[in-house]
C-alpha positions as CSV (number, residue, x, y, z in Angstrom):
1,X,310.4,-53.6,-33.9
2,X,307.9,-52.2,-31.9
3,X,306.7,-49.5,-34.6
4,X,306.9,-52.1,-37.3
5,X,304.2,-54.1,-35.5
6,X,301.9,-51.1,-34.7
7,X,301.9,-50.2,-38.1
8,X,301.5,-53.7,-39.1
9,X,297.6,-53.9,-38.4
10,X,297.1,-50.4,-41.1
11,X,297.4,-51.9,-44.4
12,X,294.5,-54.1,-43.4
13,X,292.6,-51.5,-42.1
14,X,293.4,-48.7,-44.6
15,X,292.6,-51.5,-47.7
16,X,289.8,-52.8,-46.0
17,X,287.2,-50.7,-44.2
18,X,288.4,-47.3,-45.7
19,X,288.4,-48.7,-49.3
20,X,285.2,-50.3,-48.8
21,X,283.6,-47.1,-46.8
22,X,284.2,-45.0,-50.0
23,X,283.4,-47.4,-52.8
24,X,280.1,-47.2,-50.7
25,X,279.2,-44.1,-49.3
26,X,279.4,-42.3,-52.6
27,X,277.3,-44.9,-54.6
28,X,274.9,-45.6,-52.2
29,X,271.3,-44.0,-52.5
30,X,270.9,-44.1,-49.4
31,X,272.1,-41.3,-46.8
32,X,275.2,-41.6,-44.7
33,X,274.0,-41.6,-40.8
34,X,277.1,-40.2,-38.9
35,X,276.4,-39.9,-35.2
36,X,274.0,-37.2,-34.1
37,X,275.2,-33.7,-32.7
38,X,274.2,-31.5,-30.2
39,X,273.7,-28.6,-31.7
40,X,270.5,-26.5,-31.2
41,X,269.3,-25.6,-34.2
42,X,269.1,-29.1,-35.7
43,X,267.1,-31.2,-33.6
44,X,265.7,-34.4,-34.7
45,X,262.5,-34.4,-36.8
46,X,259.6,-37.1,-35.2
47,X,258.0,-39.7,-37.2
48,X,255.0,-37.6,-37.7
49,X,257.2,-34.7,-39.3
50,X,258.2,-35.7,-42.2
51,X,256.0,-37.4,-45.0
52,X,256.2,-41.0,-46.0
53,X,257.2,-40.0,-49.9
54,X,258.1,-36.6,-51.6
55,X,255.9,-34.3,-53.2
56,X,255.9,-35.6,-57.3
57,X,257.2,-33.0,-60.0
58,X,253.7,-33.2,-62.0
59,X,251.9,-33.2,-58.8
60,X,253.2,-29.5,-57.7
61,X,252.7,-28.2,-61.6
62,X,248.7,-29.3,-61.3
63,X,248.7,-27.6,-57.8
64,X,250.0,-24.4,-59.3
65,X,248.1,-24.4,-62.7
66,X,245.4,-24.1,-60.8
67,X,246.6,-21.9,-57.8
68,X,249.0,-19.5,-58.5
69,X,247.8,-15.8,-58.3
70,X,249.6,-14.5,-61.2
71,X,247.5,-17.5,-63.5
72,X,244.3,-16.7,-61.9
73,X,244.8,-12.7,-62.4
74,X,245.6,-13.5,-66.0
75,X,242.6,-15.5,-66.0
76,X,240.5,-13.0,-64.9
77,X,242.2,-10.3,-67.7
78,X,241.0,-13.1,-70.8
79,X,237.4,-13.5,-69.3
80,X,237.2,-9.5,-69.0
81,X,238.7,-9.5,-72.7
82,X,236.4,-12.2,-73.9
83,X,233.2,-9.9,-72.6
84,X,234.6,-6.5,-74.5
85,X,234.7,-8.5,-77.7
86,X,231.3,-9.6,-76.8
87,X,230.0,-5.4,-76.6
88,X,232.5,-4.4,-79.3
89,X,230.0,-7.4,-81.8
90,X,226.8,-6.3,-80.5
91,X,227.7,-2.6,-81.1
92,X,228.6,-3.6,-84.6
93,X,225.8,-6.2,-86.4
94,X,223.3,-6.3,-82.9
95,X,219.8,-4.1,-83.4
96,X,219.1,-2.0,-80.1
97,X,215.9,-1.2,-79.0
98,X,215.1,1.4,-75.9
99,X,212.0,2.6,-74.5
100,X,211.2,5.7,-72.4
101,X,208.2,7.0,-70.3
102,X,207.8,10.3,-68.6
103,X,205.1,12.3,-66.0
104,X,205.1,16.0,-66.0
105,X,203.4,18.9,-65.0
106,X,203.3,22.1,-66.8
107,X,202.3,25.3,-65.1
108,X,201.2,28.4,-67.4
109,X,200.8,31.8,-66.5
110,X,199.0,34.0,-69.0
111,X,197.9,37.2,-68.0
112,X,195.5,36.8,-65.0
113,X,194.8,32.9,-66.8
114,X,196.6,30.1,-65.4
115,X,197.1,27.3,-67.2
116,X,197.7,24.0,-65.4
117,X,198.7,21.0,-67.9
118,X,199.6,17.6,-66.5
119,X,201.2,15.2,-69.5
120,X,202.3,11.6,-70.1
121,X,204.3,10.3,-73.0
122,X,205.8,6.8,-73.9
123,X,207.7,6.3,-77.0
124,X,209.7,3.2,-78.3
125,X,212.4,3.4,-80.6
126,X,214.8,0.8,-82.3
127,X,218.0,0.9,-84.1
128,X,219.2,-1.4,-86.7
129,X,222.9,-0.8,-88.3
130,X,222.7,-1.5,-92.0
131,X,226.9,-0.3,-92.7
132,X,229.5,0.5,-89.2
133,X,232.3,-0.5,-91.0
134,X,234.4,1.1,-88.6
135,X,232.6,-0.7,-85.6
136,X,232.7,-3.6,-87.8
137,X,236.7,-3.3,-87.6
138,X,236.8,-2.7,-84.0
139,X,234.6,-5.8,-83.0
140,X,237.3,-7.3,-85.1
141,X,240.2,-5.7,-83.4
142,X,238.3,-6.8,-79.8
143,X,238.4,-10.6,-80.8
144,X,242.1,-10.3,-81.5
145,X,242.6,-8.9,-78.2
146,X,240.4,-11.4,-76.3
147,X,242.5,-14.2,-78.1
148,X,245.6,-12.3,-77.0
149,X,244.8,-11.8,-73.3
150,X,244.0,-16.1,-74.0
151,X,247.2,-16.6,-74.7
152,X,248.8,-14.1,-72.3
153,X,247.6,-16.2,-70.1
154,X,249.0,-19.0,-71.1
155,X,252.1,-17.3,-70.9
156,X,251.5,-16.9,-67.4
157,X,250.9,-20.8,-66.5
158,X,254.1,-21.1,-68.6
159,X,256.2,-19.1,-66.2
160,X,255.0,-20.3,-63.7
161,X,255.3,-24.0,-64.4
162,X,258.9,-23.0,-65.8
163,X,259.7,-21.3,-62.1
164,X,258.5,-24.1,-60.1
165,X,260.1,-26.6,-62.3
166,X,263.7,-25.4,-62.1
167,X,262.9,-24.4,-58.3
168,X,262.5,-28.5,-58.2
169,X,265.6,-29.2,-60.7
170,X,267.5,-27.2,-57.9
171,X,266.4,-28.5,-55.1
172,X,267.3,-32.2,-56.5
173,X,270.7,-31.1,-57.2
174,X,271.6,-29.8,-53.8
175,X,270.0,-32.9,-52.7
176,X,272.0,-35.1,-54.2
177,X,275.0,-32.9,-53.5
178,X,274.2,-32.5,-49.9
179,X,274.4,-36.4,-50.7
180,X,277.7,-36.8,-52.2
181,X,279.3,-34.4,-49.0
182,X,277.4,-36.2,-46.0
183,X,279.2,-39.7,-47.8
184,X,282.1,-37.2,-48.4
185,X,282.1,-36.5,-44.9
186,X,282.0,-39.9,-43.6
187,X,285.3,-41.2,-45.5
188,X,286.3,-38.0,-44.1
189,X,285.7,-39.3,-40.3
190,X,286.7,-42.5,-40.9
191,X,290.4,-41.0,-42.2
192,X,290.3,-39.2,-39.3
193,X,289.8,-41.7,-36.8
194,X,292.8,-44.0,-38.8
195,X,295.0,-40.5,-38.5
196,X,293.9,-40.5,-35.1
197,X,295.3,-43.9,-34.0
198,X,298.4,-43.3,-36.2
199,X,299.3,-40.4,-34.1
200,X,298.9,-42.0,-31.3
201,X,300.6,-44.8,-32.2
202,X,303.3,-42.3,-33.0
203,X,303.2,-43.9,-36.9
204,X,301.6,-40.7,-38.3
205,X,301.7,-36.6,-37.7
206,X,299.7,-33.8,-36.2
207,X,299.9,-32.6,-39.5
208,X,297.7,-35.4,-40.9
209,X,295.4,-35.1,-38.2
210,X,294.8,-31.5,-39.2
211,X,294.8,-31.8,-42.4
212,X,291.5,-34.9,-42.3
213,X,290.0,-32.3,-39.7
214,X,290.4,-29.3,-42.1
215,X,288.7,-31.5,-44.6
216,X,285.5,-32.2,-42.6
217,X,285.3,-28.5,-41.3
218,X,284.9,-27.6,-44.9
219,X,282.1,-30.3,-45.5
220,X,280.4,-29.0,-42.8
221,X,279.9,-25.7,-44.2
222,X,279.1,-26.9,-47.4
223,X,276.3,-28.8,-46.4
224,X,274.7,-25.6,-44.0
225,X,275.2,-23.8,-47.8
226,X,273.4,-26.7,-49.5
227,X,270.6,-27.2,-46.7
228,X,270.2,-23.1,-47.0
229,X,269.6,-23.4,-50.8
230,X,267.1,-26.5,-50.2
231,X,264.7,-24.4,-47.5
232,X,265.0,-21.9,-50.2
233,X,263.8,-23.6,-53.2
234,X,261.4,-25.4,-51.0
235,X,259.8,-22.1,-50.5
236,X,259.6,-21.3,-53.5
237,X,258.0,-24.5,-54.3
238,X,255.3,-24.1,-51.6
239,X,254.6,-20.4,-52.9
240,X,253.4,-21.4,-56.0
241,X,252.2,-24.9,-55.7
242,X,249.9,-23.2,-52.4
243,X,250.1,-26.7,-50.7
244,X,253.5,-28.2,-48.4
245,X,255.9,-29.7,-50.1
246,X,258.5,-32.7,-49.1
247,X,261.6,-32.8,-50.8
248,X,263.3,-35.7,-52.9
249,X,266.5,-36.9,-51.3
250,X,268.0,-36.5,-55.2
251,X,268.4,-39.0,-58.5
252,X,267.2,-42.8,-57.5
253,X,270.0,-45.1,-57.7
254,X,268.8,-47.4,-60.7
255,X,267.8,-44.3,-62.8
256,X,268.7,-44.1,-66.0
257,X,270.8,-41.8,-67.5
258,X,268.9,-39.4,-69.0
259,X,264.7,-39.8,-70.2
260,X,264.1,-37.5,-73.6
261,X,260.7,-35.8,-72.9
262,X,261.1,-33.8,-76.1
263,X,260.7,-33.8,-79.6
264,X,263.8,-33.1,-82.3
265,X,264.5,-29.6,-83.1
266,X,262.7,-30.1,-86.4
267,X,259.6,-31.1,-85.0
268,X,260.1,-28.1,-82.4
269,X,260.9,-25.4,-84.6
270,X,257.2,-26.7,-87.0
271,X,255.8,-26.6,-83.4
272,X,256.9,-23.4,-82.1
273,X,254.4,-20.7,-84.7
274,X,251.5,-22.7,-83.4
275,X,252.7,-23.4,-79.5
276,X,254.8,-20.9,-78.3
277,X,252.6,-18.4,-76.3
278,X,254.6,-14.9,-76.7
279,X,254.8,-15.7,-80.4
280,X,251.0,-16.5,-80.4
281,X,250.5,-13.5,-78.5
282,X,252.5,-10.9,-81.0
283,X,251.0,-12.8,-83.6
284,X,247.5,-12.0,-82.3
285,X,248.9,-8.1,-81.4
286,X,249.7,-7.8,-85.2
287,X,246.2,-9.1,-85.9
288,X,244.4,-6.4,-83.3
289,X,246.3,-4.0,-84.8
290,X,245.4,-4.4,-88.0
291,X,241.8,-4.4,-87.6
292,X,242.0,-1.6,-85.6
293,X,244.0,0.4,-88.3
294,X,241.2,-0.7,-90.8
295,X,238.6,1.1,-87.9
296,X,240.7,4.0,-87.8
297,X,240.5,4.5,-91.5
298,X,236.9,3.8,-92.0
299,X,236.1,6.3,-89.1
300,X,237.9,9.3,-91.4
301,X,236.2,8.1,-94.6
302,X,232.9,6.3,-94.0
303,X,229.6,7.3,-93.1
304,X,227.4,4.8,-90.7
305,X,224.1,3.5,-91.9
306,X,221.3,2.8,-89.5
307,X,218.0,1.8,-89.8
308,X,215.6,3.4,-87.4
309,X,212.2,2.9,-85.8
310,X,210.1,5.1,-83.4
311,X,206.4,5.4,-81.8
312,X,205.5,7.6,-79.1
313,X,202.4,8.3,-77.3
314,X,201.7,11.8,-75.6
315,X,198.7,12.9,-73.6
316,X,197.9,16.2,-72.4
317,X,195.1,17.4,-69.9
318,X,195.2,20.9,-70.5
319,X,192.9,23.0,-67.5
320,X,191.9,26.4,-67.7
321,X,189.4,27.8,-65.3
322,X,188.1,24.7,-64.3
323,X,187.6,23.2,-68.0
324,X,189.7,20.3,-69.1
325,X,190.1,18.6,-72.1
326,X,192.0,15.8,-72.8
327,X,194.5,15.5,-75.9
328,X,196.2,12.8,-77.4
329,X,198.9,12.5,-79.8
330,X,200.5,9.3,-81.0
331,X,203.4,9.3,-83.7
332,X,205.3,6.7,-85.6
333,X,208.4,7.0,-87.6
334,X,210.5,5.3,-89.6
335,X,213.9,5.7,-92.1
336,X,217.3,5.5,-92.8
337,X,220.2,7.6,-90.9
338,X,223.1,8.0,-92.3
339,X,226.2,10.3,-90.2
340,X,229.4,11.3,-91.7
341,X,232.1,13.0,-90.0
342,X,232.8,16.1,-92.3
343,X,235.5,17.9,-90.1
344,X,236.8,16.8,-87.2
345,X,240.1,19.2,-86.2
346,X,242.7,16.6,-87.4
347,X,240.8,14.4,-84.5
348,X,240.6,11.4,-87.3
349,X,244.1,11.8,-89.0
350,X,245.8,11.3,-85.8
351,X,244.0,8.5,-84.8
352,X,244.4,7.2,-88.1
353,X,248.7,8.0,-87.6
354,X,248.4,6.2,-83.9
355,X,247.1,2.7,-85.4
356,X,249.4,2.8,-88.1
357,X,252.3,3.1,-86.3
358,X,251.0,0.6,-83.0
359,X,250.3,-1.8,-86.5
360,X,254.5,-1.2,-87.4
361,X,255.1,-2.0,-83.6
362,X,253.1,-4.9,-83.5
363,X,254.5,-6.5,-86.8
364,X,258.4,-5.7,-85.2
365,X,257.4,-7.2,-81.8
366,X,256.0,-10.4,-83.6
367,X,259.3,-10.6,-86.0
368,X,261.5,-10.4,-82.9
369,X,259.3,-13.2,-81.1
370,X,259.9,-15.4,-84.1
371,X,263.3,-14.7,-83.7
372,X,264.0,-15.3,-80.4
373,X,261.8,-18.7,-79.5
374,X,264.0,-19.9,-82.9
375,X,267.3,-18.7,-81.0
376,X,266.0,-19.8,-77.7
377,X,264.9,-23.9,-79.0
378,X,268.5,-24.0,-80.6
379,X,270.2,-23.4,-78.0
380,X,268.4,-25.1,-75.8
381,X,269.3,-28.1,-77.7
382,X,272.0,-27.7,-77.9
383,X,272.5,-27.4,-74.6
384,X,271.1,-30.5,-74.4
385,X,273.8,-31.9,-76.4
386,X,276.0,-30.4,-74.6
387,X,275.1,-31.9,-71.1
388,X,274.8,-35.6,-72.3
389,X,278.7,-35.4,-73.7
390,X,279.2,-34.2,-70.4
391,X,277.7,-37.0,-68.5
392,X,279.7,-39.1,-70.6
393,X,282.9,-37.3,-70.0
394,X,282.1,-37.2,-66.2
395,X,281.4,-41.1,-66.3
396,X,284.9,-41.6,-68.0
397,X,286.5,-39.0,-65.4
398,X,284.8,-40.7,-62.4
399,X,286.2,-44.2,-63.4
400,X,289.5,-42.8,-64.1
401,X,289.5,-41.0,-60.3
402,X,288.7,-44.0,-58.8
403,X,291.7,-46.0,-60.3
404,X,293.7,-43.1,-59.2
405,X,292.6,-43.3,-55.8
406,X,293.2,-46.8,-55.5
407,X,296.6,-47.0,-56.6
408,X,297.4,-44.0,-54.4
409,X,295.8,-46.0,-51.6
410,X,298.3,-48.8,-51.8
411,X,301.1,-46.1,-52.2
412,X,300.3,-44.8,-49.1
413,X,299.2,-47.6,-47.3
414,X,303.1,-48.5,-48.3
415,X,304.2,-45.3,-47.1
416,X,304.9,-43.8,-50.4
417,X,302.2,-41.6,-50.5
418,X,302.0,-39.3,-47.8
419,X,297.8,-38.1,-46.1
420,X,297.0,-35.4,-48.5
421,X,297.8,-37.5,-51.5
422,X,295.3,-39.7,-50.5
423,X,292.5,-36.6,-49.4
424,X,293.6,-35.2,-52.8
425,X,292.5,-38.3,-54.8
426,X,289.3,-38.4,-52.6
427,X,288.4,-35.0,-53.3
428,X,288.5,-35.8,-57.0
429,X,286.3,-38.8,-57.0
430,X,283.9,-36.3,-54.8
431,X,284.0,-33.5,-57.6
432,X,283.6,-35.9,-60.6
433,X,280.3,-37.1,-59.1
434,X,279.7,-33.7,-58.5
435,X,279.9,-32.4,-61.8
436,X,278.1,-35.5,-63.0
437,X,274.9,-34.6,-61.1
438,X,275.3,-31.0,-62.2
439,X,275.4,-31.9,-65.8
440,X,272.4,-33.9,-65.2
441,X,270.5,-31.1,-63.9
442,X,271.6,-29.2,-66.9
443,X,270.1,-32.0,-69.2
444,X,267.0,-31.5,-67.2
445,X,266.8,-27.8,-67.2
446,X,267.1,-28.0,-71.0
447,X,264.3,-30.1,-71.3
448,X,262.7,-28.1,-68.9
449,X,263.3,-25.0,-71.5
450,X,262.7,-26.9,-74.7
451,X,259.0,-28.0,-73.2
452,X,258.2,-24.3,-71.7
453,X,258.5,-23.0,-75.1
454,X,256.4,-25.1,-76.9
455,X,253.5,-24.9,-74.3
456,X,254.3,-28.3,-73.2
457,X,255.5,-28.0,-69.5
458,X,252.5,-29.9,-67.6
459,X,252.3,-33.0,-65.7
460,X,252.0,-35.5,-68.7
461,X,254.8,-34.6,-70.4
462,X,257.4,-34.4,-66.9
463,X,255.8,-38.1,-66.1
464,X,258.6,-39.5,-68.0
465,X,261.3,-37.8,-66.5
466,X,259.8,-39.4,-62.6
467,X,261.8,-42.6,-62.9
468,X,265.4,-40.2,-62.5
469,X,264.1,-39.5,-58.7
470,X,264.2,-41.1,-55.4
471,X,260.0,-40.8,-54.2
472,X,261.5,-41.0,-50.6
473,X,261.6,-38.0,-48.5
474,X,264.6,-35.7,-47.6
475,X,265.5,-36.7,-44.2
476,X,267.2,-34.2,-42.3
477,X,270.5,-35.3,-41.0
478,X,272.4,-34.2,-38.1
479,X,276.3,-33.9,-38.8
480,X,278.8,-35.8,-36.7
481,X,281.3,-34.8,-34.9
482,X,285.1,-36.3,-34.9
């Protein structure tokens, strides 16, 4: 009679606050705040330390555009580009003119005469090119280059941008898991505490106790593992966005499923000869190497043509035993120089071989670009795909878990279910949201992909993605102990 009525007040309490703690905690946006803990390496944050909203996604990929080191040395390699195609066209159609002065002083000895003659001379001279073809070529090859080294650098902001957006895709994710385990870990408590009384009560086992208490030790740990993998990608976020950076706390609770920031694969694949930057790059390769094969040919079998101008003015003062007379000499000159390279030592024919076979590696190195920004949109997509069946299947999985759970919590609030039953049936409402918010991530990272390819990843096109995350900061919780 007596165990009868201590048991009595369970069903209540197992139906009421234990049902209700877990249809909450795991729904919830907001973070679980189980009492704070002692230990020394977590100490409470002030107000002052953490920031009233988190960093925004587009705000970091403006802050690293225009920061990161690896963009800004790529910079630096297009404007030196820019300049050589600048000389290699002014060495090609530009005239050049020079002018030269010089003093002297010539000393003669002649016999017993000395002769002592002090001289000036200034001359002029200009240089038209009438036919360089092979400069010509090269100025052409030069342009190809600068655009390449453009585009190289492009290359680099997409990396970059890609980097620090998956760094922020990851830390959202533990985020949201750290989420799920804190809210986890609650339930966990709260089972604990029931197992706890039951024991006490002499209703329940040692066993159960254990078991609840097994339960939360393994939270605990996960959450150190999730909190190491945020400070991680939250370095990696400061390292390239050059600014400090406060996390998201994960997805917002009204979000919607899943924004499309993207185009269909269609309309990516037309995109991807005119956007993607290592195709645009081999594509400008295959162009440098071509003119620069057209150069090498030109400099075997064609002469240059120049147009040239000259005037000079000399004066001598030639003294000899104390006479002097002063002499004067100006010239002018003008023509048409041709040069032709007659023989060489096989010089020319193996530049000629070099270009032609850089020309063969540039046209392979553009076909496998092709190639692979074709394989990589495809399956991007259909990764894509992929993840939104999953958040579906995930959705269907969660709703079945929870039915589970509930039935299993009348079972054992009936005694027909024994404690880990009931932990089991938790655990698989935990990893169904789980797996939802990793599919989500996926989604993300796809679209992440998708838009790095086609030279899209920037703040405009992320802005419709914002609406997924929670603006409000990652607080930094202290675990509880039972």
């Amino acid at each position: 009679m007596a165990l009868g009525l201590l048991i009595t007040p369970l069903p209540a309490l197992a139906s009421g606050t234990l049902a209700l703690h877990w249809a909450t905690s795991l729904s919830t946006p907001e973070d679980p705040r189980p009492a704070p803990s002692s230990h020394p390496s977590k100490p409470a944050p002030t107000a002052g330390e953490q920031a009233s909203r988190a960093t925004p996604w587009p705000r970091m990929l403006l802050a690293a555009d225009q920061q990161a080191a690896s963009n800004r040395a790529f910079d630096a390699g297009a404007q030196a580009a820019q300049a050589l195609s600048r000389q290699a066209w002014a060495t090609a159609w530009m005239p050049r003119a020079d002018a030269s002065a010089s003093a002297s002083r010539r000393r003669q000895q002649i016999n017993e005469t000395t002769v002592n003659t002090p001289a000036t001379a200034l001359s002029v001279s200009a240089t038209l090119p009438l036919w360089r073809a092979a400069d010509q070529a090269t100025a052409q090859a030069q342009a190809a280059q600068a655009e390449q080294a453009q585009w190289q650098a492009r290359g680099s902001r997409t990396n970059v941008a890609r980097e620090l957006s998956m760094a922020f895709l990851m830390a959202i994710e533990a985020a949201e898991q750290r989420r799920l385990t804190l809210a986890q870990q609650d339930l966990l408590q709260e089972q604990w505490r029931i197992n706890d009384r039951r024991l006490q009560a002499g209703a329940g086992t040692i066993l159960d106790v254990l078991e609840t208490r097994t339960r939360i030790d393994q939270s605990r740990v996960t959450v150190q593992d999730l909190e190491a993998r945020l400070a991680t990608q939250k370095l990696t976020l400061e390292r390239l966005s050059h600014q400090a950076v406060t996390l998201a706390t994960g997805f917002h609770e009204h979000s919607p499923d899943l924004p499309t920031a993207v185009s269909s694969l269609d309309e990516a694949l037309l995109l991807a000869p005119n956007r993607h930057p290592p195709l645009r790059d081999a594509l400008a390769q295959v162009k440098a190497a071509t003119a620069t094969d057209q150069a090498r040919t030109a400099e075997r079998w064609q002469p240059t043509v120049d147009a040239v101008a000259s005037t000079s003015l000399v004066r001598e003062v030639p003294q000899l035993d104390g006479f002097s007379q002063r002499q004067t000499t100006r010239e002018r000159a003008i023509g048409v120089q041709m040069n032709w390279a007659l023989f060489t030592g096989g010089f020319q024919q193996s530049r000629t071989r070099e270009s032609a076979a850089l020309l063969i590696q540039a046209q392979a190195r553009r076909d496998e670009a092709q190639a692979q920004v074709e394989a990589a949109l495809r399956d991007a997509y259909q990764t894509l795909s992929q993840a939104r069946q999953v958040i579906t299947l995930q959705r269907q999985v969660e709703q079945t878990a929870s039915a589970t759970y509930e039935a299993l919590r009348k079972a054992f609030v009936a005694g027909l279910r024994t404690n880990l039953d009931l932990l089991n049936a938790q655990q698989q409402i935990y990893t169904a949201r789980q797996s939802l918010v990793t599919a989500r991530i996926n989604a993300l990272s796809a679209q992440v992909n998708i838009l790095a390819l086609l030279d899209q990843l920037d703040a405009d096109h992320v802005t419709p993605l914002m609406p997924l995350f929670d603006t409000a900061p990652l607080p930094l919780l202290a675990e509880s102990t039972p």
